[in-house]
C-alpha positions, -999 to 999 in steps of 0.1 A, spaced: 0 0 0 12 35 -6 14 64 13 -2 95 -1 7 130 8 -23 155 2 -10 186 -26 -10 216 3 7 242 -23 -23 253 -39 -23 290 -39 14 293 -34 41 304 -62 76 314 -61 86 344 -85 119 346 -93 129 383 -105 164 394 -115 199 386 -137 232 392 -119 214 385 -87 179 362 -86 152 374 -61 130 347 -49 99 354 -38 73 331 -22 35 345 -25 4 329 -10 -30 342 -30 -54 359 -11 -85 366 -30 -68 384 -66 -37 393 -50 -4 377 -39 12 385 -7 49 378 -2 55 354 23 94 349 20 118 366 1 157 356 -3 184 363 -24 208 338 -50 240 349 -70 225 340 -104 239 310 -118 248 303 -156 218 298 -177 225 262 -177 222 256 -141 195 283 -135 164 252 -127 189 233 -102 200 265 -84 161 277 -80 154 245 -70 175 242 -50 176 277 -35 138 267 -32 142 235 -13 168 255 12 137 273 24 114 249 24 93 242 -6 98 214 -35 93 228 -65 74 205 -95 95 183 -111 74 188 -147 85 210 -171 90 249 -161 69 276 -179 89 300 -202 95 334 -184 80 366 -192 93 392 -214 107 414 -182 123 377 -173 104 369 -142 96 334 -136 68 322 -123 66 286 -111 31 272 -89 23 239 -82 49 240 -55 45 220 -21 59 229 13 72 208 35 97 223 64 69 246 78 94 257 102 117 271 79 88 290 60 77 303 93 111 319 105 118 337 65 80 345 67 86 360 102 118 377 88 101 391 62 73 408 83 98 421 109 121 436 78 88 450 65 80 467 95 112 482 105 108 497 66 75 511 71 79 528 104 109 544 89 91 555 61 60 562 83 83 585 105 99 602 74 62 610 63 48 625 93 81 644 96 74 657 59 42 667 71 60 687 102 81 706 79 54 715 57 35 732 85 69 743 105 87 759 77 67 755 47 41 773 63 12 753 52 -20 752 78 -29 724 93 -63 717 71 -45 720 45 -21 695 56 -52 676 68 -68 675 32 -37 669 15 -26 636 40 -62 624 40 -61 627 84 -80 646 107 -66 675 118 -61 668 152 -42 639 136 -19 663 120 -13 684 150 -6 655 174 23 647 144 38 689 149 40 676 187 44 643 203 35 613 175 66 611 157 70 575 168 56 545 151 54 508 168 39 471 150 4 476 161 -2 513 152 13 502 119 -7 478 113 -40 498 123 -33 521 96 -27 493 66 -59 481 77 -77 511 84 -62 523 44 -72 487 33 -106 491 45 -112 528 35 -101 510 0 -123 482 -1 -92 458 -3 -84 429 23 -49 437 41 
C-alpha cells in the first residue's frame, strides 16, 4: 500500500525576478492578490544551471518545486513557477517572520519620514494644518498630534493604519 501525501501548495508560487542576482519570492493568493510570504536572495547561476539552483535555493527554504517542465518566463524575465509544495513549515515560518519584521522596520521608517514631511510643511513650509489635513487624508487633530508628540511609530499602530487604508479601499490587508 502506498502512502499519499495530500498537494497543500495550492495558492502558493515562487517568483523569481532578476539577472546578476535572482530574487526569490514566495506568494500565497489571497482573493486576486499575492502577498509575499518569503523573500531571499541567489548569485545568479549560468543559464545552464538556473532550474537546479532555483530549485534548490527553493528547497533550502522549504518548498519542493514540481518536477514537470518549467513555464517559459516573461518578457521582463520573471519566472513564475506554482504547483509548489511545502514541506519544512518551520523554515517558511522563521523567513516569513523575517520578512514581516524587515517589512515593519521599513514602514515605520518610512511612516516617520512621512509624518516628519508633514512637520516641515506646516513648521517651515508654512502650510495650515487643514491644509495638511486634506492633502494627507487625516483629521486635523491627527496632523497636529504629528507637529508635537506622534513622531513614533510601533507594529500595532502600523498595522492599524494598513488596515484602516485597506478598508477605506475596499481591499483585504
Amino acid at each position: 500500500m502506498t502512502e499519499t501525501v495530500e498537494h497543500d501548495g495550492l495558492g502558493w508560487r515562487l517568483v523569481v525576478t532578476g539577472h546578476d542576482e535572482l530574487t526569490l519570492t514566495i506568494e500565497h493568493q489571497l482573493g486576486d492578490d499575492w502577498l509575499p510570504t518569503q523573500r531571499w536572495h541567489e548569485p545568479a547561476p549560468e543559464p545552464r544551471h538556473r532550474k537546479q539552483a532555483i530549485t534548490e535555493s527553493a528547497r533550502a527554504h522549504g518548498w519542493i518545486t514540481s518536477t514537470e517542465r518549467w513555464p517559459r518566463a516573461r518578457k521582463d524575465g520573471t519566472l513564475v513557477l506554482h504547483d509548489l509544495f511545502p514541506y519544512d513549515w518551520e523554515r517558511i515560518i522563521r523567513d516569513a517572520t523575517a520578512l514581516r519584521e524587515d517589512t515593519l522596520r521599513h514602514a515605520a521608517a518610512v511612516d516617520r519620514a512621512w509624518r516628519l514631511a508633514i512637520n516641515a510643511a506646516g513648521t517651515t513650509g508654512g502650510m495650515r494644518i487643514q491644509e495638511l489635513a486634506e492633502i494627507s487624508g487625516r483629521g486635523r487633530h491627527a496632523i497636529y498630534r504629528m507637529r508635537t508628540d506622534d513622531l513614533g511609530a510601533d507594529d500595532t499602530a502600523l498595522l492599524t493604519e494598513i488596515r484602516n487604508a485597506a478598508g477605506s479601499k475596499g481591499e483585504t490587508p
